[in-house]
C-alpha positions, 0 to 999 in steps of 0.5 A, spaced: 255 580 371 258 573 374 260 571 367 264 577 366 268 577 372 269 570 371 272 572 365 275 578 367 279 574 372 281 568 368 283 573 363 287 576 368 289 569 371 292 568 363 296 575 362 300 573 369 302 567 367 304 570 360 308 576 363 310 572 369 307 575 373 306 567 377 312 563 377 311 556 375 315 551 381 321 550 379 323 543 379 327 539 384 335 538 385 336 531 381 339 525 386 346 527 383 345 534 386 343 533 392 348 527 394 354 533 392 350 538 394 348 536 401 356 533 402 358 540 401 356 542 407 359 537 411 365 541 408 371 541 415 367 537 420 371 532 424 374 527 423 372 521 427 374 513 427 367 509 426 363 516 426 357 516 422 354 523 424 356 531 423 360 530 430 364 527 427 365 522 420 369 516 418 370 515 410 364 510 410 361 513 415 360 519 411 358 516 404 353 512 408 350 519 412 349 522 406 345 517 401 340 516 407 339 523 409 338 526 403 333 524 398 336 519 395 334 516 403 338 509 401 341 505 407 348 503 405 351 498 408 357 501 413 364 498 410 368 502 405 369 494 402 362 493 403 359 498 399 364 497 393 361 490 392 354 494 392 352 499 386 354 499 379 360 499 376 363 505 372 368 505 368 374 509 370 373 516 366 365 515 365 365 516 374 358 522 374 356 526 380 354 522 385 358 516 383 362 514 390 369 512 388 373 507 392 381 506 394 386 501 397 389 506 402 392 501 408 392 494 405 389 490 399 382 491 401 378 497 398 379 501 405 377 509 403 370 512 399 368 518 397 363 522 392 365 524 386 364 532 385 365 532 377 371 535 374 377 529 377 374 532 385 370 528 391 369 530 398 370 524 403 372 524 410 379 524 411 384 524 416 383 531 416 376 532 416 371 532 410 375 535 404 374 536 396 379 532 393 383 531 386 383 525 383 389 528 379 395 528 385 399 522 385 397 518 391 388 518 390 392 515 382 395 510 385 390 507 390 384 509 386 380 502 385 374 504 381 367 508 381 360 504 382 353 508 382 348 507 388 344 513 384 337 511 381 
């Protein structure tokens, strides 16, 4: 009798799996996705000089917020110019999801990161608070400087 309830059991066991019935877990976001995912809902918060928390960002304050709370769990350093010398370099037009791209806004230095989106778009903490931009407009084309990748 055991026998042929372990076996009406396992049979059943199958046939759920086969028909469905049982979802397998589906697999975790990738690094990329979640760094863009998770900037994405930062979308409109406020701007703040030297800020690194949701009350408020600064450009760097930003990149540096999302890299170590999401799974990545990375400790960037905390300047624009400091991260830029980190990471790998990409080669303009290669930049993927995850990717953060830097730009001379203010002076000669790298002085403004954000992360890149896909589709010539990054999300950054602007003056205006956390945005998408297009990397297409002619002002992040002129002060663009490079890509580099901190994602494994």
């Amino acid at each position: 009798m055991k026998r042929i309830l372990v076996a009406f059991v396992s049979l059943g066991l199958a046939a759920m799996l086969i028909l469905g019935g049982v979802s397998a877990a589906k697999a975790s976001p990738s690094y990329d996705q979640e760094v863009t995912e998770t900037a994405k809902l930062y979308k409109g918060t406020p701007f703040k000089w030297g800020g690194t928390t949701p009350k408020g960002f600064d450009a760097s304050g930003f990149t540096k917020y999302i890299f170590k709370t999401t799974v990545v769990n990375k400790n960037l350093p905390r300047t624009s110019a400091e991260q830029y010398k980190g990471g790998s370099s990409v080669a303009k037009g290669k930049e993927r999801l995850g990717d953060l791209v830097f730009f001379k806004t203010n002076s000669k230095n790298v002085s403004f990161v954000g992360i890149y989106m896909g589709n010539k778009e990054f999300i950054a903490a602007t003056s205006k608070g956390v945005r998408i931009q297009s990397l297409n407009t002619k002002y992040w084309k002129e002060t663009y400087v490079g890509a580099k990748r901190y994602l494994p």
